[in-house]
DSSP file (Angstrom, degrees, kcal/mol; ACC not computed):
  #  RESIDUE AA STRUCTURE BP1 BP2  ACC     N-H-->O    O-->H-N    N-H-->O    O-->H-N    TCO  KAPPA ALPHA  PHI   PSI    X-CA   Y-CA   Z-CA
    1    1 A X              0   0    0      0, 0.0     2,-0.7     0, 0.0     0, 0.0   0.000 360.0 360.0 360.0 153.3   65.4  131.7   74.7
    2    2 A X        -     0   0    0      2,-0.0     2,-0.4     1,-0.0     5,-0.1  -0.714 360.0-168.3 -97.5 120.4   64.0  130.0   77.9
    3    3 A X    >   -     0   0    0     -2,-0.7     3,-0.5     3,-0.1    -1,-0.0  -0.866   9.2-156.4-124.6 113.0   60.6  131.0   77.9
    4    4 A X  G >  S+     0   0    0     -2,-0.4     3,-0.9     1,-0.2     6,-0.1   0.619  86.5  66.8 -98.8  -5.4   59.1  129.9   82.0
    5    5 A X  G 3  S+     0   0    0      1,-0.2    -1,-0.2     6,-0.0     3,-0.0   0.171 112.4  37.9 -89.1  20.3   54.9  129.7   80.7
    6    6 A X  G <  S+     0   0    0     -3,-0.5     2,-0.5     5,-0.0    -1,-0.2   0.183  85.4 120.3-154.4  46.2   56.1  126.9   78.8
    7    7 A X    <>  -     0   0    0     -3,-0.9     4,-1.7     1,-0.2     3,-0.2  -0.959  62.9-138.4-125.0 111.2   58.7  125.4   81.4
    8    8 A X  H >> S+     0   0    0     -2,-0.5     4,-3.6     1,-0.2     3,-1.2   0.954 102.4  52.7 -43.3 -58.2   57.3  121.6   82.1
    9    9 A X  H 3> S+     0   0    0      1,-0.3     4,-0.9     2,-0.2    -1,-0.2   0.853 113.7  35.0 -73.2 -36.1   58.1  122.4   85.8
   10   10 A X  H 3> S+     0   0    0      2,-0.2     4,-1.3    -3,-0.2    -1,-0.3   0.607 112.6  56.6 -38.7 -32.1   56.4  125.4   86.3
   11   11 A X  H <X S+     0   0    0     -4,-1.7     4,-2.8    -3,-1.2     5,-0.4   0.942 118.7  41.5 -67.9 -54.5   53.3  124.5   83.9
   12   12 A X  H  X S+     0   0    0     -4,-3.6     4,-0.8     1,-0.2    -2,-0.2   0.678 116.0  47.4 -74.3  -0.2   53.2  121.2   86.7
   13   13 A X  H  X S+     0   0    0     -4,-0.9     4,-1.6    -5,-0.4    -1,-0.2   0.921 112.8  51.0 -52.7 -54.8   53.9  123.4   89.8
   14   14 A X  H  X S+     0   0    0     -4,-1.3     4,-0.8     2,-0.3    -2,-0.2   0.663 115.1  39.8 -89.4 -29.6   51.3  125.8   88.6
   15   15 A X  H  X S+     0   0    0     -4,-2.8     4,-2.3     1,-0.2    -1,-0.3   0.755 112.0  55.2-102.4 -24.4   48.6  123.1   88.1
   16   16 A X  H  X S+     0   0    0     -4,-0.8     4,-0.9    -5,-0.4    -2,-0.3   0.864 107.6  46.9 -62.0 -28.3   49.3  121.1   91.1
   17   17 A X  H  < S+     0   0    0     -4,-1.6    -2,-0.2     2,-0.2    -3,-0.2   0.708 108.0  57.9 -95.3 -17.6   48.9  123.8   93.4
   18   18 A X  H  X S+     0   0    0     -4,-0.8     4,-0.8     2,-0.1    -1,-0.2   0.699 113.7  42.0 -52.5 -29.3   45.8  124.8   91.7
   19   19 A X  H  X S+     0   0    0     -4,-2.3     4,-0.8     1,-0.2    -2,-0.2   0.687 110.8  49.5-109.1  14.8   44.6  121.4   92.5
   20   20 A X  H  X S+     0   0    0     -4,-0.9     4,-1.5     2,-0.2    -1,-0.2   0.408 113.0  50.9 -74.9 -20.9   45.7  121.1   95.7
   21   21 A X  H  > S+     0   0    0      2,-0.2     4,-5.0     3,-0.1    -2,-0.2   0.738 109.6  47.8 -76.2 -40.8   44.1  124.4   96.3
   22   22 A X  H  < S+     0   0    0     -4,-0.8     4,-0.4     1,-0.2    -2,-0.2   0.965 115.3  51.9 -70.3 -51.4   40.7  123.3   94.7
   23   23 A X  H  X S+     0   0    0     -4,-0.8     4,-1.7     2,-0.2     3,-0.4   0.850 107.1  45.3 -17.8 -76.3   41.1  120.3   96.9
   24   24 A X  H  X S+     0   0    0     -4,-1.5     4,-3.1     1,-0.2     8,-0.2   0.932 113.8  55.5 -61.7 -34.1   41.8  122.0  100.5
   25   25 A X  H  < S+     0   0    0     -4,-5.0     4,-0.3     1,-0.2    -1,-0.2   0.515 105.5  46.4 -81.1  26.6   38.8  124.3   99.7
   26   26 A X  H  4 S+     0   0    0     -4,-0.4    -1,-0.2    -3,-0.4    -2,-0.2   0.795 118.9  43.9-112.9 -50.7   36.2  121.5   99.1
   27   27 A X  H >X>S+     0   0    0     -4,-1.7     3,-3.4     2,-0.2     5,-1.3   0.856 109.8  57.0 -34.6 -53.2   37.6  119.8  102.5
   28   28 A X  G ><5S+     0   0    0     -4,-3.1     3,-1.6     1,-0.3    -3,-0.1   0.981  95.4  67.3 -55.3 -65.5   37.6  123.4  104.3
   29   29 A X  G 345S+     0   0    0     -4,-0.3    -1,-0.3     1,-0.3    -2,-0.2   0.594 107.7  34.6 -12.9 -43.8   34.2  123.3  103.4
   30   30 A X  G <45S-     0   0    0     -3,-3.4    -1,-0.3     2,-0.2    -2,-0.2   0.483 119.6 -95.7-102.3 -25.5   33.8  120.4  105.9
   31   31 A X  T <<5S+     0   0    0     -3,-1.6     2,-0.3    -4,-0.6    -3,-0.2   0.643  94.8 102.0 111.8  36.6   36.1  121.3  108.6
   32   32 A X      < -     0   0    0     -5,-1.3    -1,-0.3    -8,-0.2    -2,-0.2  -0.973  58.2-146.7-134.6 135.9   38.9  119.3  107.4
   33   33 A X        -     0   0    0     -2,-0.3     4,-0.1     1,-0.1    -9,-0.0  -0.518  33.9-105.7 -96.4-174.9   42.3  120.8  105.5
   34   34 A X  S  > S+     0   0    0      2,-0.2     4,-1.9     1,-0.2     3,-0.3   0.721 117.9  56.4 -65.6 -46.1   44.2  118.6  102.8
   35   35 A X  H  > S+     0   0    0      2,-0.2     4,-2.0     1,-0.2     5,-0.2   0.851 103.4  47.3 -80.8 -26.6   46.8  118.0  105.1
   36   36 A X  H  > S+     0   0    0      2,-0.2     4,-0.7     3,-0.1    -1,-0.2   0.545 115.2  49.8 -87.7   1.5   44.9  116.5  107.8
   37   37 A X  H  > S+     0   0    0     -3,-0.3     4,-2.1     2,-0.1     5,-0.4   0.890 113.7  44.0 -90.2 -64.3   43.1  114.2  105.1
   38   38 A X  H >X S+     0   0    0     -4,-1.9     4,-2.9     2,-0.2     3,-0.8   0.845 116.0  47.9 -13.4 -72.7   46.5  113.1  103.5
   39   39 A X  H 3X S+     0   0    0     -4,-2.0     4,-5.0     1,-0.3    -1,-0.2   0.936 116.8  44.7 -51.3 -58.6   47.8  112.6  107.2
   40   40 A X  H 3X S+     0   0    0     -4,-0.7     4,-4.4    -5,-0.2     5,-0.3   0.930 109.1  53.8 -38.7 -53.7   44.4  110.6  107.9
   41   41 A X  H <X S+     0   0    0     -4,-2.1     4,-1.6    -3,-0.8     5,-0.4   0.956 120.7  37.1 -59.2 -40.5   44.5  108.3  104.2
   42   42 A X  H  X S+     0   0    0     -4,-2.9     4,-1.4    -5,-0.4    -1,-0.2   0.841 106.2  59.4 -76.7 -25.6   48.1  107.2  105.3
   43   43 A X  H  < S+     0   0    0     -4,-5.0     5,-0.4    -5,-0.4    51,-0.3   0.952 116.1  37.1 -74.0 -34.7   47.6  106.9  108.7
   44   44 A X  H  < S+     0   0    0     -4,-4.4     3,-0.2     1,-0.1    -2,-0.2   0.656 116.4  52.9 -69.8 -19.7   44.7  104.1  107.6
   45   45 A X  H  < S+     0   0    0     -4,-1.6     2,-0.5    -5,-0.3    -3,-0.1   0.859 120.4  33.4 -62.0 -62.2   46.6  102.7  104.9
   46   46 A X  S >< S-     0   0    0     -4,-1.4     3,-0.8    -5,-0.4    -1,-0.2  -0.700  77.5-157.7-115.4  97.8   49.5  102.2  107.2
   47   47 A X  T 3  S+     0   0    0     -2,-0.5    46,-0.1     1,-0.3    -3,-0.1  -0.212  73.8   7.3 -88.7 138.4   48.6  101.4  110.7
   48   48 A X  T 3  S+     0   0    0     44,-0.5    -1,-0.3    -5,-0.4    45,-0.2   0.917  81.7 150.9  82.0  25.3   51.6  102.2  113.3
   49   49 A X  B <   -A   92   0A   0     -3,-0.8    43,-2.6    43,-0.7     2,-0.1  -0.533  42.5-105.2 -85.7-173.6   53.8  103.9  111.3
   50   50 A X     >  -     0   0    0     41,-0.2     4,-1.5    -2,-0.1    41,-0.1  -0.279  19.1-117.3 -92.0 176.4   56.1  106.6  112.7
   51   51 A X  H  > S+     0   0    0     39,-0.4     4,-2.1     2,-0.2    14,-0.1   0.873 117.3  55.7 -84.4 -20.6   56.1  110.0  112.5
   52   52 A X  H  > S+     0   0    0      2,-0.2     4,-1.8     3,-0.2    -1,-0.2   0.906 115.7  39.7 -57.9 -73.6   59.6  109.8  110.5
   53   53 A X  H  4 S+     0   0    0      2,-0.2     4,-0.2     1,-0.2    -2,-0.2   0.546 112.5  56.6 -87.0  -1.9   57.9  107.4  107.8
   54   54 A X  H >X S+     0   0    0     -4,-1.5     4,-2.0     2,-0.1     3,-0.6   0.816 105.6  47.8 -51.9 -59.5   54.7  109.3  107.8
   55   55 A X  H ><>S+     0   0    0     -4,-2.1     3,-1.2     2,-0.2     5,-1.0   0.986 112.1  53.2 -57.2 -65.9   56.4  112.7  106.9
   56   56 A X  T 3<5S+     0   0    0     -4,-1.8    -1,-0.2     1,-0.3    -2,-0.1   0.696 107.2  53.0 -41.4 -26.4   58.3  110.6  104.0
   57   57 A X  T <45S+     0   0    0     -3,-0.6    -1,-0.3     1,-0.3    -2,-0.2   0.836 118.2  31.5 -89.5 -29.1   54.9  109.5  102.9
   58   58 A X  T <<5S-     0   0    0     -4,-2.0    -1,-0.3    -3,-1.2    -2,-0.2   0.182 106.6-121.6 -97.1  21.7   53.4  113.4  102.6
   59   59 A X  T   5 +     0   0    0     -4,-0.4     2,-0.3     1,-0.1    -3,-0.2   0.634  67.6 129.6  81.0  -1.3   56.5  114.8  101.6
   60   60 A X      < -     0   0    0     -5,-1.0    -2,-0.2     1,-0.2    -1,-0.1  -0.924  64.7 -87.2-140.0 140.1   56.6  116.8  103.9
   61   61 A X     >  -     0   0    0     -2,-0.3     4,-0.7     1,-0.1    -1,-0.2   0.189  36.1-129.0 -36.4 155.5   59.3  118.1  107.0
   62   62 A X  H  > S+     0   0    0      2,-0.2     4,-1.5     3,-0.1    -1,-0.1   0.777 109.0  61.1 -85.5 -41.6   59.0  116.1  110.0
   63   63 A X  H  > S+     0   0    0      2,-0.2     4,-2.5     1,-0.2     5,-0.4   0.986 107.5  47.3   4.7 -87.5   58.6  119.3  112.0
   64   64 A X  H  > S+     0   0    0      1,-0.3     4,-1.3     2,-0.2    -2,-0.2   0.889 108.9  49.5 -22.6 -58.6   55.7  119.8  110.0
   65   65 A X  H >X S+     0   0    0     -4,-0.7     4,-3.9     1,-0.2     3,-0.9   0.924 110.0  56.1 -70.9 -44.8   54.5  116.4  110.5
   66   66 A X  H 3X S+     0   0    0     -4,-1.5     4,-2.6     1,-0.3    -1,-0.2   0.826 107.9  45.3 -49.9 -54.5   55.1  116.9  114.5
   67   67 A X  H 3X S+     0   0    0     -4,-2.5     4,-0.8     1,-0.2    -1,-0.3   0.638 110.0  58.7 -88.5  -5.4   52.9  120.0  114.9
   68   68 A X  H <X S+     0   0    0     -4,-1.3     4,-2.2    -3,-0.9    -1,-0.2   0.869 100.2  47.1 -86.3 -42.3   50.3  118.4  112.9
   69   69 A X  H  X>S+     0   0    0     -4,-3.9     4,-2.4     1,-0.2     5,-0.7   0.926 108.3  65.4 -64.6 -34.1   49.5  115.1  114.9
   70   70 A X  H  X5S+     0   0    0     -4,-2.6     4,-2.3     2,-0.2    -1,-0.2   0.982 106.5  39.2 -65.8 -21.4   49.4  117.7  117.9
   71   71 A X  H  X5S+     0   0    0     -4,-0.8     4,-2.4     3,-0.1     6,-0.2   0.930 123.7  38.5 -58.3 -73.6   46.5  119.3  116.3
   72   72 A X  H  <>S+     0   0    0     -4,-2.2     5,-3.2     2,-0.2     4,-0.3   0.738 114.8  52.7 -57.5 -28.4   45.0  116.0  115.3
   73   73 A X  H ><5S+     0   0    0     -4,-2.4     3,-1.0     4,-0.3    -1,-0.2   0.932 116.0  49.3 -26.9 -66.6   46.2  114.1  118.9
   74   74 A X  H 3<<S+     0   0    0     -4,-2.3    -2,-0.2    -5,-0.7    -1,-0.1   0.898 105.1  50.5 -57.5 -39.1   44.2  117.4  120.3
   75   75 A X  T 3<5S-     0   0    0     -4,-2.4    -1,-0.2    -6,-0.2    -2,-0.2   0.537 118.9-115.4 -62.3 -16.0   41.3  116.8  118.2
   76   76 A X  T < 5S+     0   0    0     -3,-1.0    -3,-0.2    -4,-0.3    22,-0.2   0.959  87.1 119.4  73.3  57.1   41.2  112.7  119.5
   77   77 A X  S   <S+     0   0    0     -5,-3.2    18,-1.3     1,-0.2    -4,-0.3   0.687  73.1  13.2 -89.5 -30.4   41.9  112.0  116.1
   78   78 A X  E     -B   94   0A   0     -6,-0.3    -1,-0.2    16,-0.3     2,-0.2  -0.747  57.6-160.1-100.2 159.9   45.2  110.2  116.8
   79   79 A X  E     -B   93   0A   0     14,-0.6    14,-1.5    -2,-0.2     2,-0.4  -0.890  14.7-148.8-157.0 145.2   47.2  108.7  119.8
   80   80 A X  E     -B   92   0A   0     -2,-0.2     2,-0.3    12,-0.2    12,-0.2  -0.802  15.7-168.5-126.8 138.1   50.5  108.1  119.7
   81   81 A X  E     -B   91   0A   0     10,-2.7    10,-3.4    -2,-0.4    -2,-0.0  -0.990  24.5-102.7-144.4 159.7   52.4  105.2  121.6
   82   82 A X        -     0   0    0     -2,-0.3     2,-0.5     8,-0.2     9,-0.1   0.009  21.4-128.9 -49.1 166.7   55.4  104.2  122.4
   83   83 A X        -     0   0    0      1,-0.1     6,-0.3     7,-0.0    -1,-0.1  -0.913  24.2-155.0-150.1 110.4   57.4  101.3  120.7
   84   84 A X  S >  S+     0   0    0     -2,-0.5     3,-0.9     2,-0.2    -1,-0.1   0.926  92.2  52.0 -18.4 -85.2   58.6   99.0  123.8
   85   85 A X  T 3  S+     0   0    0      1,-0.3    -1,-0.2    -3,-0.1     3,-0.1   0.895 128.8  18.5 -39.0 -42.9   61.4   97.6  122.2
   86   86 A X  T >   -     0   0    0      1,-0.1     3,-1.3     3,-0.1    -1,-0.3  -0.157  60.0-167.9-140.3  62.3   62.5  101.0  121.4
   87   87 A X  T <  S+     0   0    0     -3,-0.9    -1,-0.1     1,-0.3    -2,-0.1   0.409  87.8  73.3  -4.7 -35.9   61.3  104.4  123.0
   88   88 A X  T 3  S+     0   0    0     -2,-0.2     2,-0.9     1,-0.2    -1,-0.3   0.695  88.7  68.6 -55.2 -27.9   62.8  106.2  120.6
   89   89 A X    <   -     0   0    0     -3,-1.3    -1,-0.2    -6,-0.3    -3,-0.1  -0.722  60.3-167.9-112.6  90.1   60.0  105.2  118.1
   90   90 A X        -     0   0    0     -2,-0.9   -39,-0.4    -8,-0.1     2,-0.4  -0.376   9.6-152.2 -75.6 152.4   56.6  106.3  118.4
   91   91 A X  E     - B   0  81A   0    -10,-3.4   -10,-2.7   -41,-0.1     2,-0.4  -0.851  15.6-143.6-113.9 166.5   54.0  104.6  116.2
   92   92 A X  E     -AB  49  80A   0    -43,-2.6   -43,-0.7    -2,-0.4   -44,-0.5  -0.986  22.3-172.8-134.2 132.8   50.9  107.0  115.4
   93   93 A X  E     - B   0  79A   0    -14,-1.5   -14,-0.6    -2,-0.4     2,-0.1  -0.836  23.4-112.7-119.2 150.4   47.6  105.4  115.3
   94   94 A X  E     - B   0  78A   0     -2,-0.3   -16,-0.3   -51,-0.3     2,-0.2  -0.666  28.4-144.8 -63.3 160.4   43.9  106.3  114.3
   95   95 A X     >  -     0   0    0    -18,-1.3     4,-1.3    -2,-0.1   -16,-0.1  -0.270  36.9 -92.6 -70.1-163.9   41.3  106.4  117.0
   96   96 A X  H  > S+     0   0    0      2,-0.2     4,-1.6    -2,-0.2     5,-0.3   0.903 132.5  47.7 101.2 -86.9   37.8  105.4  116.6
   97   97 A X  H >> S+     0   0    0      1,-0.2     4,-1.9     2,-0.2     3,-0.6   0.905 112.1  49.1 -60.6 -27.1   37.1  108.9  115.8
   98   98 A X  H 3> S+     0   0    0      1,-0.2     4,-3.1     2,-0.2    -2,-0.2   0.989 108.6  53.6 -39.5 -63.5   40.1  109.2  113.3
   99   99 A X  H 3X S+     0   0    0     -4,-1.3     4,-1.0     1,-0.3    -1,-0.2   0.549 111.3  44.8 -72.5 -24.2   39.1  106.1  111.7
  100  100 A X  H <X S+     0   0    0     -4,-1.6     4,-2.6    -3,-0.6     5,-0.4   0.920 111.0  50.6 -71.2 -51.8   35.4  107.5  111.1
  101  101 A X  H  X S+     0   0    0     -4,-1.9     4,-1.6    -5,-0.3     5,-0.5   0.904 112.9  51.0 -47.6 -64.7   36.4  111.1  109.8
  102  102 A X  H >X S+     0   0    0     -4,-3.1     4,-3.3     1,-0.3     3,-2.1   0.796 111.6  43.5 -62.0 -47.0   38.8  109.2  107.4
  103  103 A X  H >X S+     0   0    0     -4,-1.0     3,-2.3     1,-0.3     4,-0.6   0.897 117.4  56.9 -47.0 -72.4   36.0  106.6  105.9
  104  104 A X  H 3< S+     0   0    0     -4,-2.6    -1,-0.3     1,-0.3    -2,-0.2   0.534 113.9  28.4 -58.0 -24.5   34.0  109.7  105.9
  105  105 A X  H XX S+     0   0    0     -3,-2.1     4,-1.3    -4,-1.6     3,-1.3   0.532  94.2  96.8-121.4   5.5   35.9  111.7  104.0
  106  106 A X  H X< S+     0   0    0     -4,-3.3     3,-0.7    -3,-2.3     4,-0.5   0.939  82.1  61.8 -22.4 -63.8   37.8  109.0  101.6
  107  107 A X  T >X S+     0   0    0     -4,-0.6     3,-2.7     1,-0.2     4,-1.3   0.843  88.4  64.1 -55.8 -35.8   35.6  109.4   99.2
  108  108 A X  H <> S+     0   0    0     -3,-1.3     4,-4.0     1,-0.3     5,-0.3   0.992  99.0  60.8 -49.0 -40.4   36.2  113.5   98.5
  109  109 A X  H << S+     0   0    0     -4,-1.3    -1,-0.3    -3,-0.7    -2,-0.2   0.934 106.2  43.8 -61.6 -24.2   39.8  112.6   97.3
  110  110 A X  H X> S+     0   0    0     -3,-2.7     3,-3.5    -4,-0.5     4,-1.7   0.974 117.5  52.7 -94.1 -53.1   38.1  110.0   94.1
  111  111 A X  H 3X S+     0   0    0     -4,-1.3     4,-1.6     1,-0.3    -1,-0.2   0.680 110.4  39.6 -13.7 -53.5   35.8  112.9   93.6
  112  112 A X  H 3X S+     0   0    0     -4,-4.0     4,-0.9    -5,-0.4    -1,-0.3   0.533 115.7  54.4 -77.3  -8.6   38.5  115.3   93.3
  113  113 A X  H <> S+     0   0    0     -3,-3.5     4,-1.0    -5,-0.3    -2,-0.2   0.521 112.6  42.4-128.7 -23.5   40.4  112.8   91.4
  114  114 A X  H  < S+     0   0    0     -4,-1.7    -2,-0.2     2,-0.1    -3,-0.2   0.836 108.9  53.4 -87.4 -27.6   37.5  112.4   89.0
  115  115 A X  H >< S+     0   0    0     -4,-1.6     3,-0.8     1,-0.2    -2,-0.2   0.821 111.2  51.5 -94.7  -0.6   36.6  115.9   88.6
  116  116 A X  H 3< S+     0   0    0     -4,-0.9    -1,-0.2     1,-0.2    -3,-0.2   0.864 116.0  42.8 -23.9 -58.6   40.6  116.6   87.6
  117  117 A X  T >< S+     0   0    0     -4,-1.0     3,-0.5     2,-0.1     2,-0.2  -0.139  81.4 137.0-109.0  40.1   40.4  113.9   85.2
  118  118 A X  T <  S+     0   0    0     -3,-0.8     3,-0.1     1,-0.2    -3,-0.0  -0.556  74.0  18.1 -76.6 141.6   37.0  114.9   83.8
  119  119 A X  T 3  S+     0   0    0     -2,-0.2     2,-0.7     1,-0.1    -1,-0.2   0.329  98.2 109.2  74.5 -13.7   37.2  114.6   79.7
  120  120 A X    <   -     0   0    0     -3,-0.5    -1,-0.1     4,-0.0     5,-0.1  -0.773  62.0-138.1-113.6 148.8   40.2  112.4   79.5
  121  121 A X     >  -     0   0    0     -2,-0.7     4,-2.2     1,-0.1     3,-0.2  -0.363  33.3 -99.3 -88.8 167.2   40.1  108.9   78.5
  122  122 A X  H  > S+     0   0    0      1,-0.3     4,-1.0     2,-0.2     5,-0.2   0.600 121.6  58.1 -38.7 -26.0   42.4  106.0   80.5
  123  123 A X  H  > S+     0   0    0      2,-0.2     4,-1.5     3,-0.2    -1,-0.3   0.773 101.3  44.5 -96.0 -22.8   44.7  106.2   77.9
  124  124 A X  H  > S+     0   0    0     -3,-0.2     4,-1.9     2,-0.2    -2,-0.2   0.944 117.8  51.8 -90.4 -50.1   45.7  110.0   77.9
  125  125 A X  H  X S+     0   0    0     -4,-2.2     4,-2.4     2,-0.2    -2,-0.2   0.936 111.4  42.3 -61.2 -44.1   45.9  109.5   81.9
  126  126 A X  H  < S+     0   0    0     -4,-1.0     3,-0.4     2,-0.2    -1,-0.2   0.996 118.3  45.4 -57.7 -58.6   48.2  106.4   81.8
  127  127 A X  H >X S+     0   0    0     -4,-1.5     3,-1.7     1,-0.2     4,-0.9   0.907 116.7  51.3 -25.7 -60.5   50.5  108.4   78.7
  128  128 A X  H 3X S+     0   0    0     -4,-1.9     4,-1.2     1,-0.3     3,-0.4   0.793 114.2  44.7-104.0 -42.4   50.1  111.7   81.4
  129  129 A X  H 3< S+     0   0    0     -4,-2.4    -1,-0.3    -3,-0.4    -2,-0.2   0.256 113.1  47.0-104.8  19.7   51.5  109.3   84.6
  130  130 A X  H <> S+     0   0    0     -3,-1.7     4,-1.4    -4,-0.2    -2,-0.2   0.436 107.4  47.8-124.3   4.5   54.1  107.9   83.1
  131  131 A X  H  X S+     0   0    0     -4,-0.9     4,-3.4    -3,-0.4    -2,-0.2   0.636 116.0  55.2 -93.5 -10.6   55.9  110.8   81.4
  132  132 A X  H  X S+     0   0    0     -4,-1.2     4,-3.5    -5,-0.3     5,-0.3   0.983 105.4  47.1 -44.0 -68.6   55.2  112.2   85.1
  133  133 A X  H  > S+     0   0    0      2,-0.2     4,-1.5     1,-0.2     3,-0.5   0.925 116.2  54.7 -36.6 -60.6   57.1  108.9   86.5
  134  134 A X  H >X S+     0   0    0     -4,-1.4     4,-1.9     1,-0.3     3,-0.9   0.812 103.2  53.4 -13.9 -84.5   59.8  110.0   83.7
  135  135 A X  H 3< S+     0   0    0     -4,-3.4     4,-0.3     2,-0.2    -1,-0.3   0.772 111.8  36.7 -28.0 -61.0   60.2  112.9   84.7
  136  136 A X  H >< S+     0   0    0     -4,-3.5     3,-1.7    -3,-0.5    -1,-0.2   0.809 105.8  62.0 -80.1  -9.3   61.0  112.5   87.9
  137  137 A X  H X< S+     0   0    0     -4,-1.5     3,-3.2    -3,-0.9    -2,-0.2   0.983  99.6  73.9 -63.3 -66.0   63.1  109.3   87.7
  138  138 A X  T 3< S+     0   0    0     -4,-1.9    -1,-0.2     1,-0.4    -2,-0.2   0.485  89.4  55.3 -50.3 -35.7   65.1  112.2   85.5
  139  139 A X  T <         0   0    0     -3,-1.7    -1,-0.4    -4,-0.3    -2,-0.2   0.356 360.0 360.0-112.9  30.8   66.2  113.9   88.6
  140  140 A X    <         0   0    0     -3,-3.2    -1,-0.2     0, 0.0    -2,-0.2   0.279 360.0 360.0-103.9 360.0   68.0  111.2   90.4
């Protein structure tokens, strides 16, 4: 009988959103959420992308992605310009001040990402991200 406290997708729902939780409130802390760090690490990772390949990159509606650079736009954290060649395509940039906050808070995410993987050696984390990969290669 299908038993859901021992249902792979639920166990990994249930512990991602604990550490996504642990995450935002260690950010909050600072005056920054989880999503506006994400949006920041990608937006420095990948300079100029769109809001279109942004969203693809968090996962996350493009809607979503819209009302969030207008926070961070308002905040002078971003500015967004036009694509010449094609008006249709905005690229989304850091500013200056974007580009500090993100150096500034880079670091929380290997923090977070060590105290997640506190007590397990390289070998149980590699095993642990590639029956991950599995998995999800499993539902295409």
């Amino acid at each position: 009988m299908f038993d859901l406290d021992t249902c792979v997708a639920f166990i990994t729902n249930k512990a991602s959103k604990m550490m996504a939780d642990a995450f935002n409130e260690r950010l909050m802390l600072h005056g920054i959420t989880r999503v506006q760090w994400i949006a920041l690490y990608y937006l420095g990772k990948y300079e100029g992308i769109n809001q279109k390949e942004l969203a693809e990159k968090m996962n996350i509606k493009s809607s979503t992605v819209a009302r969030l650079l207008d926070r961070m736009e308002k905040d002078g954290l971003v500015k967004r310009q036009e694509n010449p060649e094609d008006r249709r395509v905005t690229k989304i940039r850091l500013t200056e001040k974007g580009k500090e906050l993100r150096e500034k808070f880079l670091p929380e995410g290997e923090k977070m990402s060590e105290i997640f993987s506190r007590g397990l050696t390289d070998e149980e984390l590699e095993v642990f991200t590639r029956v991950l990969k599995k998995m999800v290669d499993n539902i295409s």
